[in-house]
Backbone as a printed PyTorch tensor [residue, N CA C, xyz], in Angstrom:
tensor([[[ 32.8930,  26.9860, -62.3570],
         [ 33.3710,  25.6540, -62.6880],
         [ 32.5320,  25.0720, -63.8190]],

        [[ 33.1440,  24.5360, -64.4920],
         [ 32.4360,  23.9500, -65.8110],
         [ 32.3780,  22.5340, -65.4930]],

        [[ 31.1240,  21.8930, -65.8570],
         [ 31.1650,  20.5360, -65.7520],
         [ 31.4160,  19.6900, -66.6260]],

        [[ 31.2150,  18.1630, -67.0420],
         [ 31.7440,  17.0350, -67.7550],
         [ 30.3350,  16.0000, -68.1550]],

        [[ 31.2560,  15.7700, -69.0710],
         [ 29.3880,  14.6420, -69.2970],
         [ 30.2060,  12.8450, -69.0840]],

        [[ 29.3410,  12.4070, -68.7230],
         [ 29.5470,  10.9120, -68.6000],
         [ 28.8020,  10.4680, -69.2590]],

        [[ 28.5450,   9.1130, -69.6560],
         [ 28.3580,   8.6340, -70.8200],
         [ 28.3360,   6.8970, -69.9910]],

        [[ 26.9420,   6.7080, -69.8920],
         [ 26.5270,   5.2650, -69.4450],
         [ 25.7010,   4.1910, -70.3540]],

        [[ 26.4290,   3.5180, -71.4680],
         [ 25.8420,   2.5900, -72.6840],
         [ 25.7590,   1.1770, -72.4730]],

        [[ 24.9710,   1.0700, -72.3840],
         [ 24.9170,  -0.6970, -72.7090],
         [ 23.5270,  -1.6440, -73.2230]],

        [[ 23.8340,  -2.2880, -73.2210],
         [ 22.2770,  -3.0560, -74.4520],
         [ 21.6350,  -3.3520, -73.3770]],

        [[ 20.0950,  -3.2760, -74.0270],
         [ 18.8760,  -3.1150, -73.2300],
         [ 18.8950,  -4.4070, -72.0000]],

        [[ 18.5580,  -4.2050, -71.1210],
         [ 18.9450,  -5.8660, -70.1970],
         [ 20.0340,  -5.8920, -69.5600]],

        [[ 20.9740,  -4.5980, -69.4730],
         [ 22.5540,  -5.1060, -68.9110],
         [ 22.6870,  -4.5160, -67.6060]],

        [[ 21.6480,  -3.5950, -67.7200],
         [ 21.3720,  -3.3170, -65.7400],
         [ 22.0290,  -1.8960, -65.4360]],

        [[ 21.9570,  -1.0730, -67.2820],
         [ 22.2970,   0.6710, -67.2290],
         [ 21.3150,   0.9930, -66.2280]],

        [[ 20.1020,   0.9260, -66.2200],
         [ 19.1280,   2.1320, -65.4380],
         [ 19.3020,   1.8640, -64.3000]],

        [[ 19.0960,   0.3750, -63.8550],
         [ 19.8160,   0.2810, -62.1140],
         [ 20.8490,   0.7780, -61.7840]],

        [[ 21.8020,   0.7300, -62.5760],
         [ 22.7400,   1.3790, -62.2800],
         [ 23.4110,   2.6900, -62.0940]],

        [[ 22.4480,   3.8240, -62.8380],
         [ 22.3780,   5.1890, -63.1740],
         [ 21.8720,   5.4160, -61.7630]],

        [[ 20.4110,   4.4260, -61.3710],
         [ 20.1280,   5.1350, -60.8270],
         [ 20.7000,   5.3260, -59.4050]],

        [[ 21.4310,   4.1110, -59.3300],
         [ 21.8630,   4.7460, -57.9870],
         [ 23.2810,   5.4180, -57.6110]],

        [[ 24.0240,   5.7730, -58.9870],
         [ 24.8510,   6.8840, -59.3910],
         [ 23.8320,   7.9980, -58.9380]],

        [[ 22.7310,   8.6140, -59.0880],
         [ 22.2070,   9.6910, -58.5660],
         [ 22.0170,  10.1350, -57.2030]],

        [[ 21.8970,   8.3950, -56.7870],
         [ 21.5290,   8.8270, -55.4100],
         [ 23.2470,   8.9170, -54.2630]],

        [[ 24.0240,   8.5170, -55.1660],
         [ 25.1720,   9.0540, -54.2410],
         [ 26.1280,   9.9660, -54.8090]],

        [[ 25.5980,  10.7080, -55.8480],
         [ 26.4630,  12.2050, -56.6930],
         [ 25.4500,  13.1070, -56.5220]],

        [[ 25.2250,  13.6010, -55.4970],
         [ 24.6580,  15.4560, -56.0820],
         [ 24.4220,  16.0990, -56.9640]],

        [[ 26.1980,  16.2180, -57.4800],
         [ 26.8380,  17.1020, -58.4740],
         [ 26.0590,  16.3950, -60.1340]],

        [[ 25.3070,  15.1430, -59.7040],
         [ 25.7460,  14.1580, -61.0190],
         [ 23.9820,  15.1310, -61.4030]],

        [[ 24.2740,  15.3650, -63.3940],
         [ 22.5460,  16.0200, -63.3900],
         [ 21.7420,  14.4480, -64.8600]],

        [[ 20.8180,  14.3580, -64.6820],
         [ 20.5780,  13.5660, -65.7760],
         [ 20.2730,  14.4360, -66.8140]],

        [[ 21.0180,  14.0760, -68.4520],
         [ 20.3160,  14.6180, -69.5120],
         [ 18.9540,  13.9020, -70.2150]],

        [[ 17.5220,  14.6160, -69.9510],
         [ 16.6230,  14.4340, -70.7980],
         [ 16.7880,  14.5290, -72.0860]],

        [[ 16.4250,  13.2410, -72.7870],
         [ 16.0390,  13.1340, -73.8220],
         [ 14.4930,  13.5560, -74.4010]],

        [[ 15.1080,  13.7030, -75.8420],
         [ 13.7530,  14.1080, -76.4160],
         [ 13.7530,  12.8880, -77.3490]],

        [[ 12.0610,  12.5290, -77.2160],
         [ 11.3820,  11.2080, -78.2230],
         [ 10.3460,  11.1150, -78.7220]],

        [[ 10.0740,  10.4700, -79.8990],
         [  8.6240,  10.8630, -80.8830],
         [  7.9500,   9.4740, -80.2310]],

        [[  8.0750,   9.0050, -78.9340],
         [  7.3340,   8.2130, -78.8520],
         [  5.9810,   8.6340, -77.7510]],

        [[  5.2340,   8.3610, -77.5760],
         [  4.0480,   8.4310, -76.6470],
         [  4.6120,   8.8000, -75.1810]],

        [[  4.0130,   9.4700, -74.2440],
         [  4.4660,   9.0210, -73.1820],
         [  3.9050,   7.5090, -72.4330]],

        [[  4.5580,   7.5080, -71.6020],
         [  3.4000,   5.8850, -71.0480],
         [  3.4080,   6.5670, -69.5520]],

        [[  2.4140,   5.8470, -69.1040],
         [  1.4530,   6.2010, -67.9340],
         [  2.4800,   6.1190, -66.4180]],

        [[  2.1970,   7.8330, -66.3590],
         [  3.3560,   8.3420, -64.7300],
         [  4.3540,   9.2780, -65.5400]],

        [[  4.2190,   9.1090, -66.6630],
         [  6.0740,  10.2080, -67.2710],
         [  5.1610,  11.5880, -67.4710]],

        [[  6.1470,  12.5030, -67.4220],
         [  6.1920,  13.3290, -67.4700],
         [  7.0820,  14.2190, -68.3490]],

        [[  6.1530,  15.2910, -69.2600],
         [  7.3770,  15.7870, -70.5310],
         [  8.2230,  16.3950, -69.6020]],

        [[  9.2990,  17.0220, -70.0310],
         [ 10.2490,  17.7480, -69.4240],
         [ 11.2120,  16.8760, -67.8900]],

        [[ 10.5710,  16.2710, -68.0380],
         [ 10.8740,  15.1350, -66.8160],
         [ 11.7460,  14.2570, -67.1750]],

        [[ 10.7080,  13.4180, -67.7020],
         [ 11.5660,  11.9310, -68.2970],
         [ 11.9450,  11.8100, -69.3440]],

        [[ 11.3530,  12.8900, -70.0800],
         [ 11.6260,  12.9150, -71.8640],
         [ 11.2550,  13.9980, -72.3020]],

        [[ 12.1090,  14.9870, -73.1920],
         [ 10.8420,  16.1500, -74.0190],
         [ 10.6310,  15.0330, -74.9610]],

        [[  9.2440,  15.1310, -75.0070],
         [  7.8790,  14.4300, -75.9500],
         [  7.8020,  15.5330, -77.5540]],

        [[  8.6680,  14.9940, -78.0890],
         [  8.0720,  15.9740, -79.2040],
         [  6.9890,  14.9090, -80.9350]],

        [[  6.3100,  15.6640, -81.6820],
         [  5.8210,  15.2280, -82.4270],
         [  6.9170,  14.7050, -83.7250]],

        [[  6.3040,  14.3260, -84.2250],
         [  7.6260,  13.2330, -85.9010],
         [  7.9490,  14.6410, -86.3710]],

        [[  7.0660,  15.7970, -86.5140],
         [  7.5010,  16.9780, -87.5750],
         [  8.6360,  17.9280, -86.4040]],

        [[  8.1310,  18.0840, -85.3320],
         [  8.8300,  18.8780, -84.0710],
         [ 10.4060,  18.1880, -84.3380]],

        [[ 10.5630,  16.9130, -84.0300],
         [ 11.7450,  16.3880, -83.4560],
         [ 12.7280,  16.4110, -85.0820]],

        [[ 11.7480,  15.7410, -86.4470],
         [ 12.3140,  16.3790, -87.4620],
         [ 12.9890,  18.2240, -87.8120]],

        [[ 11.9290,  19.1980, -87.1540],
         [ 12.6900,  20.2310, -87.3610],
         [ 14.0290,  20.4390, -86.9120]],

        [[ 14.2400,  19.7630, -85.2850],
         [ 15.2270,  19.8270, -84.0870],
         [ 16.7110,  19.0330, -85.0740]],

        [[ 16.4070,  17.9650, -85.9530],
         [ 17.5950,  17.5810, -86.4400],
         [ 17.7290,  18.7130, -87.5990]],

        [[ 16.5160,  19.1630, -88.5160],
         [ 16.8410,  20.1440, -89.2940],
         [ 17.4760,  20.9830, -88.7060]],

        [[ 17.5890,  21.7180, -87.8380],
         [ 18.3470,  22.7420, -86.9690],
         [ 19.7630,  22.1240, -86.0530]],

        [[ 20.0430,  20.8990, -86.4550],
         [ 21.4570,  20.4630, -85.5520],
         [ 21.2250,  20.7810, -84.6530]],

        [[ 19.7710,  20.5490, -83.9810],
         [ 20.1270,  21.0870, -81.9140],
         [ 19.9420,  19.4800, -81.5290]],

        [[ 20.3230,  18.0620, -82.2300],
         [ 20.9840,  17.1660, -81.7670],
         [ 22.2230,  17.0520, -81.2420]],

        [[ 22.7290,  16.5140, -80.4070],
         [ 24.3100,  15.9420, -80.2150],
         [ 24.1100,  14.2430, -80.8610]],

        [[ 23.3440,  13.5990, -80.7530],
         [ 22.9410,  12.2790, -81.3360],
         [ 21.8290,  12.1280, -81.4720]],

        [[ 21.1360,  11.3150, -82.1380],
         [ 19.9970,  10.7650, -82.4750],
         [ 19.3990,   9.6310, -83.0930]],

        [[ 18.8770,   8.5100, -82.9790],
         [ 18.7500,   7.3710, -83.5700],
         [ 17.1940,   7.0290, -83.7640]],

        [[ 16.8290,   6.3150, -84.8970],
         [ 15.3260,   5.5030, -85.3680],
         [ 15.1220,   4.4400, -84.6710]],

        [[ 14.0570,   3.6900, -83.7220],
         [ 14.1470,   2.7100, -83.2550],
         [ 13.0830,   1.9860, -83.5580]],

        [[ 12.5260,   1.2550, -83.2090],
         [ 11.7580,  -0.0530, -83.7140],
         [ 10.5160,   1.1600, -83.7920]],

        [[  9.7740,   0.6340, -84.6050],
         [  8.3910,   0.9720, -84.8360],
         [  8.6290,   2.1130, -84.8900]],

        [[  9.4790,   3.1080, -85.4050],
         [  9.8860,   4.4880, -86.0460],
         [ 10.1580,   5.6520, -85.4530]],

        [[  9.9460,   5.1860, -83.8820],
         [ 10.1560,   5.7790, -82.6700],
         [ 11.8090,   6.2430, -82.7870]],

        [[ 11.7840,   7.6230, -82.3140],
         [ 13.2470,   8.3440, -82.4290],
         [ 13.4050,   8.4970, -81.0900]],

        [[ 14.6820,   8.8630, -80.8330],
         [ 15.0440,   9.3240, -79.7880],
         [ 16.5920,  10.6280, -80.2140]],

        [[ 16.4540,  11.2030, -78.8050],
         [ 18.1400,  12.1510, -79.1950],
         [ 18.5260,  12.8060, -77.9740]],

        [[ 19.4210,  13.2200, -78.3760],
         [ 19.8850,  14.2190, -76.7310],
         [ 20.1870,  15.6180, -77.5720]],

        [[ 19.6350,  16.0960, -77.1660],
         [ 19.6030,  17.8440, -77.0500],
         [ 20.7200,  18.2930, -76.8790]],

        [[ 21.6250,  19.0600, -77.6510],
         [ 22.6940,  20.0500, -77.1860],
         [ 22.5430,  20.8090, -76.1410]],

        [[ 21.6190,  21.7780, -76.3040],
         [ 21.0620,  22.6560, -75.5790],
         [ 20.7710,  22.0820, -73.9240]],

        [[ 20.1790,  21.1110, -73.8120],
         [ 19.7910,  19.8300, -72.6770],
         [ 21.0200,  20.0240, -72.1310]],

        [[ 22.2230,  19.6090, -72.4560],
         [ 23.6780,  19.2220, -72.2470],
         [ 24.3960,  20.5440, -71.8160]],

        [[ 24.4020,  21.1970, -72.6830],
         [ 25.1950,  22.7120, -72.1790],
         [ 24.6580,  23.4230, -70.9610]],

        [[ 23.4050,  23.5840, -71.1150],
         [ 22.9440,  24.5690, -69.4580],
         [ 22.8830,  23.6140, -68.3860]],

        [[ 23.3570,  22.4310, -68.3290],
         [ 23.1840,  21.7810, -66.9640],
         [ 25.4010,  21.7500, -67.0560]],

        [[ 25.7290,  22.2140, -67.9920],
         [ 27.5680,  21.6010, -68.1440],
         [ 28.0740,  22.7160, -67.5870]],

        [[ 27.0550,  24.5560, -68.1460],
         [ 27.7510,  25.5270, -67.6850],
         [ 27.0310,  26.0400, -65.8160]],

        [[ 26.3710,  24.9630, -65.6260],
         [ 26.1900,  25.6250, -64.5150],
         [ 26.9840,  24.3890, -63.1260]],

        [[ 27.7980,  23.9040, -64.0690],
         [ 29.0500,  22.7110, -63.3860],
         [ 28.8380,  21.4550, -62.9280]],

        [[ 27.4940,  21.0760, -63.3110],
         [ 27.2330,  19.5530, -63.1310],
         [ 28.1390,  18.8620, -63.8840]],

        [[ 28.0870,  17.9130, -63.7380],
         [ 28.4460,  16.6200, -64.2590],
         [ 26.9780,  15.9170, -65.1160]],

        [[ 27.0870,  15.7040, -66.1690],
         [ 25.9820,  15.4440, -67.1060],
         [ 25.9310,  14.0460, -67.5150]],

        [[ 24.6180,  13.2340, -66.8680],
         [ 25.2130,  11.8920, -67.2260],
         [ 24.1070,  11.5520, -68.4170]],

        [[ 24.7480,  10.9160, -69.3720],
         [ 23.6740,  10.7200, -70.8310],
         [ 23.7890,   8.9850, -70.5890]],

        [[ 22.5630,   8.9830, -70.8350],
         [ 21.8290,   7.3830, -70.6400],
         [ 21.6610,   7.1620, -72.4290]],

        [[ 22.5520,   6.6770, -73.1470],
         [ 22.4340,   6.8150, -74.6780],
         [ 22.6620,   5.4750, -75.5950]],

        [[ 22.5670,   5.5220, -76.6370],
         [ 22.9750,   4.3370, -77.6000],
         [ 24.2060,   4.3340, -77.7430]],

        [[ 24.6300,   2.8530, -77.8830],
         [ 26.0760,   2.8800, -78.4910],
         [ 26.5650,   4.1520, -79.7910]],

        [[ 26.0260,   4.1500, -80.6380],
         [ 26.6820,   4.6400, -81.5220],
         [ 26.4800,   6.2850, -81.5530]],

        [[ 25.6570,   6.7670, -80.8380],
         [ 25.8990,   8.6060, -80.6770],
         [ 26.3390,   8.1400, -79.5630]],

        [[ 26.9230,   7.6290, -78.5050],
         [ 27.8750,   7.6220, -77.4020],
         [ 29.3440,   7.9930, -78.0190]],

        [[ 29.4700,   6.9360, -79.2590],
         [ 30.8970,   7.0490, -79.1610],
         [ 31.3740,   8.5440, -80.1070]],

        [[ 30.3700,   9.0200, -80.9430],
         [ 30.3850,  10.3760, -81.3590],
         [ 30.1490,  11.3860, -79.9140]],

        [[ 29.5190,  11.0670, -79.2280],
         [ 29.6230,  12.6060, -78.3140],
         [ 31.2520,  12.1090, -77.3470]],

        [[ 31.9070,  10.9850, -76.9910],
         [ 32.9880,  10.7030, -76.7950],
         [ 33.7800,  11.6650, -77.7070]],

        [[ 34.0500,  11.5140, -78.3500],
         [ 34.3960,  12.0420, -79.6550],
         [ 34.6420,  13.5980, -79.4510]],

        [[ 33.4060,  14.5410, -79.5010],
         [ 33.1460,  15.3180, -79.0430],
         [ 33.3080,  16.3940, -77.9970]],

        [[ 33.6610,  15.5750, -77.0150],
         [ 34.0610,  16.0980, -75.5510],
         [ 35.3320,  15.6620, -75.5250]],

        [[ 35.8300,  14.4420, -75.9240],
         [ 37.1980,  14.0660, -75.5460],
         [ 37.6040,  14.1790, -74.3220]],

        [[ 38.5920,  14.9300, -73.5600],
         [ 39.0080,  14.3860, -72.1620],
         [ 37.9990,  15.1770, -71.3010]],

        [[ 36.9600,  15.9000, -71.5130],
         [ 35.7010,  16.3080, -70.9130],
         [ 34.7940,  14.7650, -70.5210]],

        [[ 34.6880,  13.9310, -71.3530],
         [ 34.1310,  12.5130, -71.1200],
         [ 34.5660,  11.7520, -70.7770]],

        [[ 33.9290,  10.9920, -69.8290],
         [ 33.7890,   9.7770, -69.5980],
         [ 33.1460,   8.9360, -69.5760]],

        [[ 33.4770,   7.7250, -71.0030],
         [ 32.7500,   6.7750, -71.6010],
         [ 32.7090,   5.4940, -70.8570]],

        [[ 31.5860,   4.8350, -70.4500],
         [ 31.4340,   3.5060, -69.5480],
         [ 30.1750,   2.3830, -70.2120]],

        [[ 31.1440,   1.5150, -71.0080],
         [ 30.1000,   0.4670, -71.3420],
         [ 29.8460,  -0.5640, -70.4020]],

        [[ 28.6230,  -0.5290, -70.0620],
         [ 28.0160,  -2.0310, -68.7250],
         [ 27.8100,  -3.2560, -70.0040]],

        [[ 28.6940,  -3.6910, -69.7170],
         [ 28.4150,  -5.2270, -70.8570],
         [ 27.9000,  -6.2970, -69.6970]],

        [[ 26.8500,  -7.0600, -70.5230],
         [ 26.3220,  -8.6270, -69.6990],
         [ 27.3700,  -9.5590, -69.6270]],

        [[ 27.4300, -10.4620, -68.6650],
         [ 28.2290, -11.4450, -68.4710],
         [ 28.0980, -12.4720, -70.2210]],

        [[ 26.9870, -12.3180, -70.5220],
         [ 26.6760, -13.5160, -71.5530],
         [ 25.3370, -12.8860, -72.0880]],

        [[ 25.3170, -13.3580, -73.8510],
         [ 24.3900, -12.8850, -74.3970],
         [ 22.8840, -14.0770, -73.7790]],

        [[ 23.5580, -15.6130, -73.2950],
         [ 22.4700, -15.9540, -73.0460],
         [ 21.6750, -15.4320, -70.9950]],

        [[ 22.8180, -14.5230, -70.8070],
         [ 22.4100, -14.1540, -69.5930],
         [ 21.7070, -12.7940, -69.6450]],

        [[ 21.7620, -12.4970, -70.9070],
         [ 21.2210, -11.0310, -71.1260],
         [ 19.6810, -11.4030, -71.9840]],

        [[ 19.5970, -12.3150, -72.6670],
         [ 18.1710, -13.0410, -73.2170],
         [ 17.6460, -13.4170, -71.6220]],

        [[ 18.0940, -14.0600, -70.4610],
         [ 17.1230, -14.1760, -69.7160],
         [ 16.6960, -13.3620, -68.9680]],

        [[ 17.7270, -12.2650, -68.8060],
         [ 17.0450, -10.7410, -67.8270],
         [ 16.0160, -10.2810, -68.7420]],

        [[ 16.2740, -10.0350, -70.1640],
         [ 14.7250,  -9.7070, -70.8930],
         [ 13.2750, -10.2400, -70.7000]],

        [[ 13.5960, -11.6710, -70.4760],
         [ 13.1270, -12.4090, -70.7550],
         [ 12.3030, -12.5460, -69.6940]],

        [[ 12.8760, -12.1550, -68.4710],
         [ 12.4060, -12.2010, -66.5340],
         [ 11.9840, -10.6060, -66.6440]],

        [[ 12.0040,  -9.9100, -67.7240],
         [ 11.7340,  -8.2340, -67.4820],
         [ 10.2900,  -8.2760, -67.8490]],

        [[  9.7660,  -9.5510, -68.5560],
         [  8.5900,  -9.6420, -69.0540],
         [  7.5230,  -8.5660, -69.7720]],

        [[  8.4820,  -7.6870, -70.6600],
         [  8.0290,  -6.8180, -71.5560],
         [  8.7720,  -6.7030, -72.7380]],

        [[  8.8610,  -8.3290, -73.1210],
         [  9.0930,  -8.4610, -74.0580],
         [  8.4530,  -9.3340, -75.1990]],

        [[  7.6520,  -9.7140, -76.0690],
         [  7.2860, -10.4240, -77.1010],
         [  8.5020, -11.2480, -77.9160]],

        [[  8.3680, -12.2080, -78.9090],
         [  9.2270, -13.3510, -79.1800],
         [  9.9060, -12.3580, -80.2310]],

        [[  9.1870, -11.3120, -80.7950],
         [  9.6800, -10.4420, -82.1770],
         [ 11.1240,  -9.5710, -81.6520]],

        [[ 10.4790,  -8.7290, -80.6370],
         [ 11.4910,  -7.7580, -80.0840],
         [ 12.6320,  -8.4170, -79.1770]],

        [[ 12.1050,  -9.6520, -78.9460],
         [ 13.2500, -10.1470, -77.8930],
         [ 14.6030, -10.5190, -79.2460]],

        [[ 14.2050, -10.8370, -80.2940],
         [ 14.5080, -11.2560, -80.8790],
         [ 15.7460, -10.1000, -81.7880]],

        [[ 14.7530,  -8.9270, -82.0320],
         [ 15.7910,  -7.4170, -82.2930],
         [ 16.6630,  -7.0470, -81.7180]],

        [[ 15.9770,  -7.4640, -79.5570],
         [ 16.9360,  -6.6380, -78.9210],
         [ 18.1240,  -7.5990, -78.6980]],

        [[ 18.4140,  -9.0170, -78.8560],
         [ 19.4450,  -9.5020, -78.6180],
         [ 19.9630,  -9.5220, -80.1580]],

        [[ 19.7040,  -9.1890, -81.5270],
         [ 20.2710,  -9.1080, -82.3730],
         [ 21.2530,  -7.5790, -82.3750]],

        [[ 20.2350,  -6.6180, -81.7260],
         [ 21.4580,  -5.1400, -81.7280],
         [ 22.4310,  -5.2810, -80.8100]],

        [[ 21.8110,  -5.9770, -79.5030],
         [ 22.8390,  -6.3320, -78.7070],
         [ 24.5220,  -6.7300, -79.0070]],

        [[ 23.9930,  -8.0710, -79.7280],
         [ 25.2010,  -8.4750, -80.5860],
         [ 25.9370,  -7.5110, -81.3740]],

        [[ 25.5150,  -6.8290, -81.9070],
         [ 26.4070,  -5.5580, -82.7780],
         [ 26.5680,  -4.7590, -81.5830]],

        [[ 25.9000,  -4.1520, -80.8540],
         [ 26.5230,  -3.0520, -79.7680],
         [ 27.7410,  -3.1890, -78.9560]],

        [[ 27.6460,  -4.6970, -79.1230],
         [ 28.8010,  -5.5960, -78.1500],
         [ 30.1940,  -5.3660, -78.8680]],

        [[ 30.2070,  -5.2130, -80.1270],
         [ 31.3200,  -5.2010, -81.1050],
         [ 32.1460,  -3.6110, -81.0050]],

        [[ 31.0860,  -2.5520, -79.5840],
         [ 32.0250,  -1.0060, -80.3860],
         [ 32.4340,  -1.0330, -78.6160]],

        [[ 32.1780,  -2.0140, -78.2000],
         [ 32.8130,  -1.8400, -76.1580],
         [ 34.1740,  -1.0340, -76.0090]],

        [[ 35.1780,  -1.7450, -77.2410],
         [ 36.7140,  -1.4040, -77.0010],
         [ 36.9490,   0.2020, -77.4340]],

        [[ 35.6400,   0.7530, -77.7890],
         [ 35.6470,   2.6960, -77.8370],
         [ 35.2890,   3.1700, -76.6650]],

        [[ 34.7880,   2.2670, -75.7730],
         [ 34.6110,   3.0150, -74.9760],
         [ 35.9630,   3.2470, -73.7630]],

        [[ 35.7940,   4.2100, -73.1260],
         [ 36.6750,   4.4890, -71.8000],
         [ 36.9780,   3.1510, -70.6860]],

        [[ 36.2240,   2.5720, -70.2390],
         [ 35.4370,   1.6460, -69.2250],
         [ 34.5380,   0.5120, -70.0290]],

        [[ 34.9290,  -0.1490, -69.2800],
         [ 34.2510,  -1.5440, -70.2210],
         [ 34.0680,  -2.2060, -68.6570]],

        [[ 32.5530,  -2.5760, -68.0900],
         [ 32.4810,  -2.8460, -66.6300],
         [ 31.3580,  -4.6450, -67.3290]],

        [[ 31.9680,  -5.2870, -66.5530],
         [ 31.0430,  -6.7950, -67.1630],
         [ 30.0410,  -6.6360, -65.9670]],

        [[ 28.6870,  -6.3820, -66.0750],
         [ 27.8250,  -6.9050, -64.9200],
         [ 27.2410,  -8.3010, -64.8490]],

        [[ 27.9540,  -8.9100, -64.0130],
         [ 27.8410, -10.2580, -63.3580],
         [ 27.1690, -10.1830, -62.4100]],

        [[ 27.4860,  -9.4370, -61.2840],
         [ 26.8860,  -8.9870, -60.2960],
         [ 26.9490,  -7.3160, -60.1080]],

        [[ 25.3110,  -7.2160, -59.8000],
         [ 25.3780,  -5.8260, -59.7020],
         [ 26.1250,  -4.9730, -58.6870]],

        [[ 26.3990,  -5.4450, -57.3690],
         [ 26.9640,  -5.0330, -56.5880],
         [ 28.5560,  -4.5100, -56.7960]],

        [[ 29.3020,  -5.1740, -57.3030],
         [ 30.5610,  -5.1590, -58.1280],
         [ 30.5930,  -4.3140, -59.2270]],

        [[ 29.6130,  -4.5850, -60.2110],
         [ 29.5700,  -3.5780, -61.3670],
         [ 29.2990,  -1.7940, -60.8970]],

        [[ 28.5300,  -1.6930, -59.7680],
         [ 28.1180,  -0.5770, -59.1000],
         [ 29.4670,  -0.2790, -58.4170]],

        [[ 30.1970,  -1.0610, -57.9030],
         [ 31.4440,  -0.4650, -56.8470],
         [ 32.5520,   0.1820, -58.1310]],

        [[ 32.5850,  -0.7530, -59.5210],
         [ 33.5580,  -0.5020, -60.5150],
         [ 33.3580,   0.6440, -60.8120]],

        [[ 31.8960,   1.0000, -61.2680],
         [ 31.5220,   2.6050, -62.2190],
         [ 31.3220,   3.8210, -60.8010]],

        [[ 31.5740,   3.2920, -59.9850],
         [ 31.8640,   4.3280, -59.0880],
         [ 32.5710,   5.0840, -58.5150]],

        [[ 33.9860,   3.8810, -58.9930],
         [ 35.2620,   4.1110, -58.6970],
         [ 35.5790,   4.7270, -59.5390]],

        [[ 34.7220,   4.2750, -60.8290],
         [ 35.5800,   5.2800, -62.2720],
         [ 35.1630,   6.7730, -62.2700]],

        [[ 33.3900,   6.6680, -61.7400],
         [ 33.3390,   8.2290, -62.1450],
         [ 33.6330,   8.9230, -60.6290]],

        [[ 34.4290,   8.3490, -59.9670],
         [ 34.9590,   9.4910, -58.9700],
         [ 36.0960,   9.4230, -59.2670]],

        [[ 36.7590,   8.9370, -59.4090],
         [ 38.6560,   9.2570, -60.1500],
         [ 38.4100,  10.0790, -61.2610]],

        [[ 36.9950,  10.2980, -62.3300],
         [ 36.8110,  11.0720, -63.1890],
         [ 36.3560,  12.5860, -62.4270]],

        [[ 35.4860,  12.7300, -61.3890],
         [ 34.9480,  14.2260, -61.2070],
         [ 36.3430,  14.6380, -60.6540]],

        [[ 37.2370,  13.7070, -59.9200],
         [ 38.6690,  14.5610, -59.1980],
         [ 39.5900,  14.6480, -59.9250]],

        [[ 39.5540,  14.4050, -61.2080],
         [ 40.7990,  14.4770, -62.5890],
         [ 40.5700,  16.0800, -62.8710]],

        [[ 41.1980,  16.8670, -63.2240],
         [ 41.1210,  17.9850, -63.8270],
         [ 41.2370,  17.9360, -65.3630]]])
């Protein structure tokens, strides 16, 4: 059996990782794709774990060689990407592959997979309800709060590419919606 990738996007603050994570704890089948990032690890991660950790020249060769499916520059020059390779040996051994990604290599690996994917944007009720979850996440400074509700605003503009468009108002609801979707998705052929 060959598996499928899912595809979980939304701007920083909208309650993706809560929400992934407890997609894991009631799919088996579901595998997470590690990313690889030129950023540091921070204290408890683990390479191969939470991230392959590669160096600015390493992760530069990896796009020289197209073993990206996406990849993006982020604040302070920090990259991130998802691995082809990452994606295929967890797809051919029939998981379900869920990529925790940016809007804009989301809607290219959409793209990509076509009816193999399933695309799910978690949008905030409100950009000023998404400034105060940052804001209550308290790892944020006045600069970056300031970036992340400016990309926000543009990320908000590519929702209608995606498959699923889920508003989290309440998490409980937003969790029952993307659950419903990606199980009508693993029983679709």
């Amino acid at each position: 059996m060959k598996g499928k990738v899912i595809i979980l996007v939304a701007p920083s603050g909208a309650g993706k990782t809560t929400l992934a994570k407890r997609l894991f704890k009631d799919f088996d089948d579901l595998k997470f794709s590690v990313s690889a990032t030129t950023r540091p690890p921070r204290e408890g991660e683990e390479n191969g774990i939470h991230y392959h950790f590669l160096s600015d020249e390493e992760f530069q060769a990896r796009i020289d060689e197209n073993d990206f499916l996406e990849w993006e520059e982020f604040y302070g020059g920090k990259r991130y990407g998802t691995l082809q390779s990452e994606v295929d040996k967890s797809l051919k051994l029939g998981y379900f592959v869920l990529l925790d990604i940016e809007v804009k290599g989301a809607v290219n690996i959409n793209e990509i997979y076509g009816d193999e994917c399933l695309s799910i944007f978690v949008q905030p009720p409100s950009l000023e309800v998404l400034k105060q979850r940052l804001i209550a996440r308290g790892t944020e400074n006045e600069e970056t709060l300031a970036l992340r509700l400016e990309r926000a605003k543009e990320e908000l503009t590519y929702a209608d590419r995606f498959d699923r468009v889920i508003i989290n108002d309440d998490l409980e609801t937003a969790y029952s919606q993307i659950k419903q979707a990606v199980l009508e998705f693993m029983n679709s052929n």
